[in-house]
mmCIF file of the C-alpha atoms, coordinates in Angstrom:
data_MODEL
# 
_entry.id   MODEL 
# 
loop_
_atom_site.group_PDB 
_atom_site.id 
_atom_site.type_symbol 
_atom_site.label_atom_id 
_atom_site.label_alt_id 
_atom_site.label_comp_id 
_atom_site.label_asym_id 
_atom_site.label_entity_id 
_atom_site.label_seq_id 
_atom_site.pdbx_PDB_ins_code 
_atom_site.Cartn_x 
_atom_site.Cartn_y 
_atom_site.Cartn_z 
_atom_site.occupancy 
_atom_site.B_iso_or_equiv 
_atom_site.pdbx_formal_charge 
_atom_site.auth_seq_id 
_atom_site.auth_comp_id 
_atom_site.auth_asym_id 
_atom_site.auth_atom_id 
_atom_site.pdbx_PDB_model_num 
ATOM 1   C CA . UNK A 1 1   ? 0.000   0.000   0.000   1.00 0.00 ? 1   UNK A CA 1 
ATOM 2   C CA . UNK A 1 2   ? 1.090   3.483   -1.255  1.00 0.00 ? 2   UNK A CA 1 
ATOM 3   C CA . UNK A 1 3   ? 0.121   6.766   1.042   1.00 0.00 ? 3   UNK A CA 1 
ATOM 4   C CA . UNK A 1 4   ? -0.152  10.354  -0.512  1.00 0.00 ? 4   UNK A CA 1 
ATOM 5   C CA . UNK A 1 5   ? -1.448  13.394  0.537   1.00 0.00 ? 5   UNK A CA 1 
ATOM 6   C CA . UNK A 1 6   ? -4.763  12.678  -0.815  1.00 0.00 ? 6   UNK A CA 1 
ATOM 7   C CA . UNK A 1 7   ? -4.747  8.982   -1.812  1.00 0.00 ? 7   UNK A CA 1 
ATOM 8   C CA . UNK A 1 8   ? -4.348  5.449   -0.591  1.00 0.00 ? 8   UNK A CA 1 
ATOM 9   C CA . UNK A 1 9   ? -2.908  3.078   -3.478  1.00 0.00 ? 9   UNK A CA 1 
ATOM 10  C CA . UNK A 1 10  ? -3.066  -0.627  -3.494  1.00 0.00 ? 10  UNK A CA 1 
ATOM 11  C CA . UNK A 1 11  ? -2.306  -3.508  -5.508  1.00 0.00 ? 11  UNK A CA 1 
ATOM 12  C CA . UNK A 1 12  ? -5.369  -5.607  -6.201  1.00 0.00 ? 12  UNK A CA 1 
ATOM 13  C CA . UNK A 1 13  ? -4.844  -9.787  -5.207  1.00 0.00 ? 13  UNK A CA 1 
ATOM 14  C CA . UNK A 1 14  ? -5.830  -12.065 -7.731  1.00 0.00 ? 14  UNK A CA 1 
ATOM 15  C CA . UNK A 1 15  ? -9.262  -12.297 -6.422  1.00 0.00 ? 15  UNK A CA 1 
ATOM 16  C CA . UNK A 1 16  ? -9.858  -8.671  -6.206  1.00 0.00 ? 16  UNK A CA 1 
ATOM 17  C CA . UNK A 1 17  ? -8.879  -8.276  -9.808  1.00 0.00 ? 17  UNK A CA 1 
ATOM 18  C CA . UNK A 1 18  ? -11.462 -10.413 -10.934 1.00 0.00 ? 18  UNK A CA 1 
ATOM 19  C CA . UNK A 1 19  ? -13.670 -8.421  -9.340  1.00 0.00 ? 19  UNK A CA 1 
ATOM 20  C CA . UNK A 1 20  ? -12.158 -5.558  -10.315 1.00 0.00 ? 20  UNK A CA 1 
ATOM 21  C CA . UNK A 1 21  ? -12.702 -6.870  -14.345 1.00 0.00 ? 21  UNK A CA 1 
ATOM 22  C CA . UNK A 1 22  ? -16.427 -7.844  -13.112 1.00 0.00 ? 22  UNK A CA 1 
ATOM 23  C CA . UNK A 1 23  ? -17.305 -4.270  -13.345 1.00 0.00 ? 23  UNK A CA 1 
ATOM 24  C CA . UNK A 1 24  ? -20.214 -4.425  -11.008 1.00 0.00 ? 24  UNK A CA 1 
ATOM 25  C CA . UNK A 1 25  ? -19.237 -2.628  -7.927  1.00 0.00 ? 25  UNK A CA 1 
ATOM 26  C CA . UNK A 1 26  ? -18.455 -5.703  -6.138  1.00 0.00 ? 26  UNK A CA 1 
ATOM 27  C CA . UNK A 1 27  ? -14.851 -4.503  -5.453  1.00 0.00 ? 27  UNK A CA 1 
ATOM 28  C CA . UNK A 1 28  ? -16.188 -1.725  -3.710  1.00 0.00 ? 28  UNK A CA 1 
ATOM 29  C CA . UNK A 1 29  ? -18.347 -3.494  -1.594  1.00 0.00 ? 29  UNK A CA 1 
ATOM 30  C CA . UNK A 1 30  ? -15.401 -5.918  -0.475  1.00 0.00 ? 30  UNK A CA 1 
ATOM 31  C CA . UNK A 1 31  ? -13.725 -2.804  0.662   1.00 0.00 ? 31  UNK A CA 1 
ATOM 32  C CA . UNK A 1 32  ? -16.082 -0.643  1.703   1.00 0.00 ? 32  UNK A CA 1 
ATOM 33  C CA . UNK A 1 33  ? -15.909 2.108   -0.859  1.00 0.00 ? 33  UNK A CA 1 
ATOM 34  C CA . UNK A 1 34  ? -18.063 4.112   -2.405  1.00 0.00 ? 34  UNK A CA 1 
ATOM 35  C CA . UNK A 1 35  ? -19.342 3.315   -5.886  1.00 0.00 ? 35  UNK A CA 1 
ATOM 36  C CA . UNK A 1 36  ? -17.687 5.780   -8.275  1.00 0.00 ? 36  UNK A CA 1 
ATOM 37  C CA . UNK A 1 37  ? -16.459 5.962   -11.792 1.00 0.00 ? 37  UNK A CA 1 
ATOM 38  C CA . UNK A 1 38  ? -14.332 2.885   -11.938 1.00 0.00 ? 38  UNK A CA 1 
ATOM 39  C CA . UNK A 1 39  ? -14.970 0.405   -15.163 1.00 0.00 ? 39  UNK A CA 1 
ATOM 40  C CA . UNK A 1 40  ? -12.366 -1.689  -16.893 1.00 0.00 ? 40  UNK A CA 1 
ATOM 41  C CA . UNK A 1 41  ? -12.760 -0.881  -20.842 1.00 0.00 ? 41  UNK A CA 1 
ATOM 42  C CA . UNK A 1 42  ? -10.738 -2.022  -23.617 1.00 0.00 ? 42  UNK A CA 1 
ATOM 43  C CA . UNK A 1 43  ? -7.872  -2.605  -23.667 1.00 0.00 ? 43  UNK A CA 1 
ATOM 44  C CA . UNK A 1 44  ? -7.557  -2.572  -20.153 1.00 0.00 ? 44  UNK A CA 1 
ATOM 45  C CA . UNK A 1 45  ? -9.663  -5.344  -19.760 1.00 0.00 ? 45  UNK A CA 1 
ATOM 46  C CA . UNK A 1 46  ? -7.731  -7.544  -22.239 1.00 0.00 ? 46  UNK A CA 1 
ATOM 47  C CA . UNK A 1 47  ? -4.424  -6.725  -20.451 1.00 0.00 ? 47  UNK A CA 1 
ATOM 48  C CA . UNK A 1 48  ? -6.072  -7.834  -17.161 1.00 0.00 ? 48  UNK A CA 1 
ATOM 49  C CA . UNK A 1 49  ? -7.573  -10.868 -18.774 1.00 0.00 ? 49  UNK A CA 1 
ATOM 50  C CA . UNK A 1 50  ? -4.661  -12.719 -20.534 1.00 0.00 ? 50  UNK A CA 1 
ATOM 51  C CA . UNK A 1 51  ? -1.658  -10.913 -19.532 1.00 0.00 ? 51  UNK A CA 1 
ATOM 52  C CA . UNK A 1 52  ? -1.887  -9.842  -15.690 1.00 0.00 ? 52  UNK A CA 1 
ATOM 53  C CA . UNK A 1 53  ? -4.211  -12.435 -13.967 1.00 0.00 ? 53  UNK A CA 1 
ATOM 54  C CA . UNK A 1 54  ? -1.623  -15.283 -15.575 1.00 0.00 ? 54  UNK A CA 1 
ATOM 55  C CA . UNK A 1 55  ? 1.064   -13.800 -14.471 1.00 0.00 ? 55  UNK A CA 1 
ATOM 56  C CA . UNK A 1 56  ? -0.307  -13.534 -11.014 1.00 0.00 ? 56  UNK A CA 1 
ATOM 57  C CA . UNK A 1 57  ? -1.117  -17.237 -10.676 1.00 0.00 ? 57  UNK A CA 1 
ATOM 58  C CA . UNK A 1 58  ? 2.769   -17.357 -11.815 1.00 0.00 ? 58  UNK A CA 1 
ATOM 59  C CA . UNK A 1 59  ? 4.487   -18.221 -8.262  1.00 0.00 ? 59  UNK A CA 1 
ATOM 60  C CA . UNK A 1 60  ? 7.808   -17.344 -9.283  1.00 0.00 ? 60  UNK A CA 1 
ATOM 61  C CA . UNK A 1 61  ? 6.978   -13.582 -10.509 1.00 0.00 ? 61  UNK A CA 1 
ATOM 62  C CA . UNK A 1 62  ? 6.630   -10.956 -7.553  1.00 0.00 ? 62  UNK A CA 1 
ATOM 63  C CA . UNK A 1 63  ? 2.466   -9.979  -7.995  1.00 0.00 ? 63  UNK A CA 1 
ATOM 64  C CA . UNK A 1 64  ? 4.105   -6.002  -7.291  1.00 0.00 ? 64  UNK A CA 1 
ATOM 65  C CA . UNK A 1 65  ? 5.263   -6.142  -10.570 1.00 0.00 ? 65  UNK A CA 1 
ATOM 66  C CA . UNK A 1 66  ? 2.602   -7.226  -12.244 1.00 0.00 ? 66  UNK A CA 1 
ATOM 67  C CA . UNK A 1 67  ? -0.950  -6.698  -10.904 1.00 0.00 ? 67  UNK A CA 1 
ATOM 68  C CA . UNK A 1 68  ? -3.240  -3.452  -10.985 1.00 0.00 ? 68  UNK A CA 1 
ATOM 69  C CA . UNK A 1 69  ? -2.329  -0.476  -8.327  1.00 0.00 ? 69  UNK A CA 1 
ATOM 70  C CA . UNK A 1 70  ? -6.002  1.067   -7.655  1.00 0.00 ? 70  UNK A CA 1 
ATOM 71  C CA . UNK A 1 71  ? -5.852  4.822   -5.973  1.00 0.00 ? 71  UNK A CA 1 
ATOM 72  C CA . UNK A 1 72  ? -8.492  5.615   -3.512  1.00 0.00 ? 72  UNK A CA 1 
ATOM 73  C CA . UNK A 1 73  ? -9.497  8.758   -2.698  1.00 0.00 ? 73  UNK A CA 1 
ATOM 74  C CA . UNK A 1 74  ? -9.719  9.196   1.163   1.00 0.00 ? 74  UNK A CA 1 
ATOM 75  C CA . UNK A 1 75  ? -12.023 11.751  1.465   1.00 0.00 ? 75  UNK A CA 1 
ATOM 76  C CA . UNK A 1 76  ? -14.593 10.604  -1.215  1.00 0.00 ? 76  UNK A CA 1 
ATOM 77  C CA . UNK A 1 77  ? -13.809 7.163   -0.634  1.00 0.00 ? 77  UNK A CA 1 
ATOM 78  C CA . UNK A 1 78  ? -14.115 6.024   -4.240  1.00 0.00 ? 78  UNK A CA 1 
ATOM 79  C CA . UNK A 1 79  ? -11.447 4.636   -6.854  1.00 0.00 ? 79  UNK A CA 1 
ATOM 80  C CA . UNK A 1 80  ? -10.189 7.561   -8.943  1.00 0.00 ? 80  UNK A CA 1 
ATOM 81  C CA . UNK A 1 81  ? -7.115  5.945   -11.125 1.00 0.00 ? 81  UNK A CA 1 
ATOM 82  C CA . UNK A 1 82  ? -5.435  3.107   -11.485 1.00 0.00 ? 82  UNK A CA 1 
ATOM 83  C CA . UNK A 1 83  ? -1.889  2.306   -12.771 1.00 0.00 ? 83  UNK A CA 1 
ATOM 84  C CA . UNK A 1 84  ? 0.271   -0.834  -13.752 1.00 0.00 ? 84  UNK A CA 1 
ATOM 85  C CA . UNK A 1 85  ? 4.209   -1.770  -13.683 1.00 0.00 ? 85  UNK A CA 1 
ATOM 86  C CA . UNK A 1 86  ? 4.390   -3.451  -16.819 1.00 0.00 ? 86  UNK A CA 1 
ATOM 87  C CA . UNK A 1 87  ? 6.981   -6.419  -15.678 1.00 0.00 ? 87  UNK A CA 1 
ATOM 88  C CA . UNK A 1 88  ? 9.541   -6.689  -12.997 1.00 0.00 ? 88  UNK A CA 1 
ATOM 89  C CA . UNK A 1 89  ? 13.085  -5.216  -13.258 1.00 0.00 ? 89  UNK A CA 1 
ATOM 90  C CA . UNK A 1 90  ? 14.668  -6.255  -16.447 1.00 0.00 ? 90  UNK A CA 1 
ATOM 91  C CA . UNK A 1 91  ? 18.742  -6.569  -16.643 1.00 0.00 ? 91  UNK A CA 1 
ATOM 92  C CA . UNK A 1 92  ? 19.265  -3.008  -16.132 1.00 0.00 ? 92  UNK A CA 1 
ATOM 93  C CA . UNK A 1 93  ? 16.887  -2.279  -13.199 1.00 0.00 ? 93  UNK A CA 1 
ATOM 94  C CA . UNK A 1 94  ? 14.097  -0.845  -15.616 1.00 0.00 ? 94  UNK A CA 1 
ATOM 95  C CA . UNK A 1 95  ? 10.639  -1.095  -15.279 1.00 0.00 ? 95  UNK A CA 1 
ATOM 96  C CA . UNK A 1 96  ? 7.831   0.511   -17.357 1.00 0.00 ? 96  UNK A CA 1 
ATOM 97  C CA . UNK A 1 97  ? 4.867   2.172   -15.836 1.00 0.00 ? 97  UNK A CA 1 
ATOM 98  C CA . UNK A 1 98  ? 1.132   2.123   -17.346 1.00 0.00 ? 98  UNK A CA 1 
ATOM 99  C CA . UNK A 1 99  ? -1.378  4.197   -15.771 1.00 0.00 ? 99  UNK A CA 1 
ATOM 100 C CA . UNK A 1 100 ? -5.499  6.019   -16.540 1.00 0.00 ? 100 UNK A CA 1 
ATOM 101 C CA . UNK A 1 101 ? -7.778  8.134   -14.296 1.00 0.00 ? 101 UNK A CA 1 
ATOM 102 C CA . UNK A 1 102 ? -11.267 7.508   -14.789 1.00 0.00 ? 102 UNK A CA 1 
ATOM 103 C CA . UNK A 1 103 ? -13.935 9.168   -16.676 1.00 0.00 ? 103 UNK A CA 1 
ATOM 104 C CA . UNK A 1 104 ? -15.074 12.212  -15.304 1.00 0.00 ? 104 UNK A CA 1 
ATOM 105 C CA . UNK A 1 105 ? -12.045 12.498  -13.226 1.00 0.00 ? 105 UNK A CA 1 
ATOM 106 C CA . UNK A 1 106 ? -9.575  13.814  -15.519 1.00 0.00 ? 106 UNK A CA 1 
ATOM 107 C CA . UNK A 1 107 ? -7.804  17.618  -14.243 1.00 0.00 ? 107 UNK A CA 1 
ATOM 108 C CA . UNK A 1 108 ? -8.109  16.550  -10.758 1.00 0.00 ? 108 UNK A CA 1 
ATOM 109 C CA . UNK A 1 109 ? -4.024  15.769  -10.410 1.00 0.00 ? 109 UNK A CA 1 
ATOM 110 C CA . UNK A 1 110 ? -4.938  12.458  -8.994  1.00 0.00 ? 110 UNK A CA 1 
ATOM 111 C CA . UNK A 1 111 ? -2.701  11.009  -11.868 1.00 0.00 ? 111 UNK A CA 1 
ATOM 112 C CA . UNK A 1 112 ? 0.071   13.291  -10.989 1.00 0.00 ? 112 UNK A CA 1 
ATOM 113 C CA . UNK A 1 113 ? -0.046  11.905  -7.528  1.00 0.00 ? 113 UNK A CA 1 
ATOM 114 C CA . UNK A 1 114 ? -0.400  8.522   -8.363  1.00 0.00 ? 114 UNK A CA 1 
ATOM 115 C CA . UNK A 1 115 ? 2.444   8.114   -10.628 1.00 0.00 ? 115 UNK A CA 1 
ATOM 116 C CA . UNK A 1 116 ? 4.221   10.243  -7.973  1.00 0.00 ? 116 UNK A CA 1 
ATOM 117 C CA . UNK A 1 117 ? 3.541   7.114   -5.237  1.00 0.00 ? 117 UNK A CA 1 
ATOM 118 C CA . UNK A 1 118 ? 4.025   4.720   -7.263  1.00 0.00 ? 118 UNK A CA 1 
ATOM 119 C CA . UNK A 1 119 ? 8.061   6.494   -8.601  1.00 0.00 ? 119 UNK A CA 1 
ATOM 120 C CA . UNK A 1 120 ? 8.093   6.962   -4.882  1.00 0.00 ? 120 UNK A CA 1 
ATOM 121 C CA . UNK A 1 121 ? 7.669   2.766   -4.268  1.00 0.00 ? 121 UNK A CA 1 
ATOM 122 C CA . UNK A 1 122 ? 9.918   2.369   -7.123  1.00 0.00 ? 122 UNK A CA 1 
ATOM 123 C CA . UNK A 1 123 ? 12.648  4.336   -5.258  1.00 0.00 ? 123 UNK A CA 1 
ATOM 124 C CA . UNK A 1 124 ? 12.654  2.011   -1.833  1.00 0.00 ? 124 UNK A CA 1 
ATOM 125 C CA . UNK A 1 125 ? 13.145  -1.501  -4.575  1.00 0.00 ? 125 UNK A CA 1 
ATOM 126 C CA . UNK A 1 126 ? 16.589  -2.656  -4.750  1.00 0.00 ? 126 UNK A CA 1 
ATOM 127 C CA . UNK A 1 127 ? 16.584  -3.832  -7.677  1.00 0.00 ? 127 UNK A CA 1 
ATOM 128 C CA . UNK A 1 128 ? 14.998  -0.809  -9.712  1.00 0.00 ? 128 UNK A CA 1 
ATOM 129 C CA . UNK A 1 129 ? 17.607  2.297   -11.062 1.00 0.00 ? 129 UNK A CA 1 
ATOM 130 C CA . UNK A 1 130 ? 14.983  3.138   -13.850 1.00 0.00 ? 130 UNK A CA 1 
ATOM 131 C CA . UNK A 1 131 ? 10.978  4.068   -14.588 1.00 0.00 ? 131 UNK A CA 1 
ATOM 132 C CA . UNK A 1 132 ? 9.857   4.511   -17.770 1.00 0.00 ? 132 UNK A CA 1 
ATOM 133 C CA . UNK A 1 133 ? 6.272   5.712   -19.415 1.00 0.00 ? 133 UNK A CA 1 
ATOM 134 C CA . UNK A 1 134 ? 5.370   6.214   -22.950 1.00 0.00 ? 134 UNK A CA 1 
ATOM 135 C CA . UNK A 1 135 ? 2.901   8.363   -24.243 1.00 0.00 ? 135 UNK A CA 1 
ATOM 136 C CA . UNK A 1 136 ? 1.320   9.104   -27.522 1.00 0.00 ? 136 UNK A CA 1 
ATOM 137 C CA . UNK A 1 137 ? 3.028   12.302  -29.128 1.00 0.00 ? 137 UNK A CA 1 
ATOM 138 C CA . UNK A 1 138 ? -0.822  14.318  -28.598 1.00 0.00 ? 138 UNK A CA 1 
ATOM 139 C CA . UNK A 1 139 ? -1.333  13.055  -25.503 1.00 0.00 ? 139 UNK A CA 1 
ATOM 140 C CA . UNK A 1 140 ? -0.226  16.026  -23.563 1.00 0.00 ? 140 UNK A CA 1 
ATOM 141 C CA . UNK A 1 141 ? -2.030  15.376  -20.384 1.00 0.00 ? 141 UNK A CA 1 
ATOM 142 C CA . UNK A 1 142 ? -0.046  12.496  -20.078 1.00 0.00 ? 142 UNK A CA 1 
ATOM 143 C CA . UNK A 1 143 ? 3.361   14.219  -20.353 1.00 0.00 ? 143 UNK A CA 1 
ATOM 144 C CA . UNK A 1 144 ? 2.212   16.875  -18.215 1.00 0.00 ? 144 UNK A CA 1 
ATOM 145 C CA . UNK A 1 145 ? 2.082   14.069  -15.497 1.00 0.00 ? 145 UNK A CA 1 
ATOM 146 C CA . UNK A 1 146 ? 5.390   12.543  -16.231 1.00 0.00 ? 146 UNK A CA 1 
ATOM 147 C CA . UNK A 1 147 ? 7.057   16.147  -16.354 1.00 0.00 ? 147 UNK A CA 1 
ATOM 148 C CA . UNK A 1 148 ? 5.427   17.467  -12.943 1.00 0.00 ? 148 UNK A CA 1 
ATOM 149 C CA . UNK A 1 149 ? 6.852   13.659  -11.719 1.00 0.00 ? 149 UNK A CA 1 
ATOM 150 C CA . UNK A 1 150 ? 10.590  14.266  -13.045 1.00 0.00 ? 150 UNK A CA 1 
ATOM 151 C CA . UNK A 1 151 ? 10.288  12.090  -16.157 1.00 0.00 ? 151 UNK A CA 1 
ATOM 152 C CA . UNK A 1 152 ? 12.947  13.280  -18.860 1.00 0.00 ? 152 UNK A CA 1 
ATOM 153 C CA . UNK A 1 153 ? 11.882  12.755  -22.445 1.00 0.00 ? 153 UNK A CA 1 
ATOM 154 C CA . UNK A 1 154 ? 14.603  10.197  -24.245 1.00 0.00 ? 154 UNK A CA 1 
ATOM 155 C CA . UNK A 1 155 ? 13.068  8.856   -27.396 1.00 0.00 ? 155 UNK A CA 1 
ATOM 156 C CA . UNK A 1 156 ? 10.533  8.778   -29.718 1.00 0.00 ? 156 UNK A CA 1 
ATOM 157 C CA . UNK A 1 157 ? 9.395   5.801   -32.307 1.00 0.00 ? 157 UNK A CA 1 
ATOM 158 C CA . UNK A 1 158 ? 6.885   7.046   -34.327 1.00 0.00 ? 158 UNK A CA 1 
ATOM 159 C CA . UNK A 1 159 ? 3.971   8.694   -32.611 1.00 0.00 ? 159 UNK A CA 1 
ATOM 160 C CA . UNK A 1 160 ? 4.975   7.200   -29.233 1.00 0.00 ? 160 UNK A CA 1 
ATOM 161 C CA . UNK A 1 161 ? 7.056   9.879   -26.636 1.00 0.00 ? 161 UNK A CA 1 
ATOM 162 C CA . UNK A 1 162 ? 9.432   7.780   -24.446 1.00 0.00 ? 162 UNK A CA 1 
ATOM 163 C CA . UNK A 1 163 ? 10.074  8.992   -21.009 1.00 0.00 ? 163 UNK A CA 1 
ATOM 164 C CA . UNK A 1 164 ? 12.126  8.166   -18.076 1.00 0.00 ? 164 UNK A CA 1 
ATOM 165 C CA . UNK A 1 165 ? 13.037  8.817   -14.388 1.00 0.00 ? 165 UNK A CA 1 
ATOM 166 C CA . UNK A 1 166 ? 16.272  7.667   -12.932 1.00 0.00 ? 166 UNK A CA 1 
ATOM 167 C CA . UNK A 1 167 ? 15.541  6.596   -8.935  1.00 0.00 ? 167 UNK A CA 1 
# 
């Protein structure tokens, strides 16, 4: 679990992903939160269905690594955003960070705090030196977020911006 000024961040268990991909509230109700915007669309929902709830039942990967991070807003008590490490550390100490607020929730800075937490996490593992996000080249909300985080822009392929923050 991640603490920030405004949010609690946690990694979902296998079980509570399902529900999470159930999309009916019931992961709310297991926690005792509030219903708010949180769905799981495409191609979110793919990701969680046959890349992230295999590699969970994996016992030799670390579930950190690999499941969904869920922010919670304290004070409303309702999921706002939600973000993913894509893989544990490769051979250089690099991992790649996912991440989404919800609808209706964008301009809020709750994924400016998130990604904040979870660099912040990063920073206390051992074995990560390295975070890296990419972003579409017109998705400037998203830079915004890796900018006000300390992200440095180091390549581009295309229309996908390729960012990074040393930790």
């Amino acid at each position: 679990m991640i603490e920030t000024p405004r949010l609690t961040i946690i990694p979902l268990t296998l079980n509570q992903l399902r529900l999470h991909i159930a999309n009916k509230y019931e992961l709310e109700q297991t926690l005792g939160l509030q219903k708010g915007s949180r769905q799981a669309w495409e191609p979110v929902l793919s990701i969680i269905t046959y890349f992230t709830i295999p590699r969970l039942q994996d016992p030799s990967l670390d579930p950190l690594y690999h499941t969904m991070w869920l922010a919670i807003d304290r004070q409303k008590q309702q999921f706002v955003a939600e973000a993913k490490f894509k893989g544990e550390p490769d051979e250089t100490g690099t991992i790649e960070i996912g991440y989404g607020t919800y609808p209706g929730l964008h301009r809020q800075g709750y994924m400016t705090e998130m990604v904040g937490g979870m660099v912040n996490w990063a920073r206390q593992q051992p074995s990560v030196l390295r975070v890296v996000a990419d972003t579409e080249a017109e998705n400037v909300a998203s830079q915004k977020v890796l900018e006000k985080n300390g992200f440095q822009l180091f390549d581009r392929i295309e229309n996908m911006l390729w960012w990074e923050i040393n930790v």
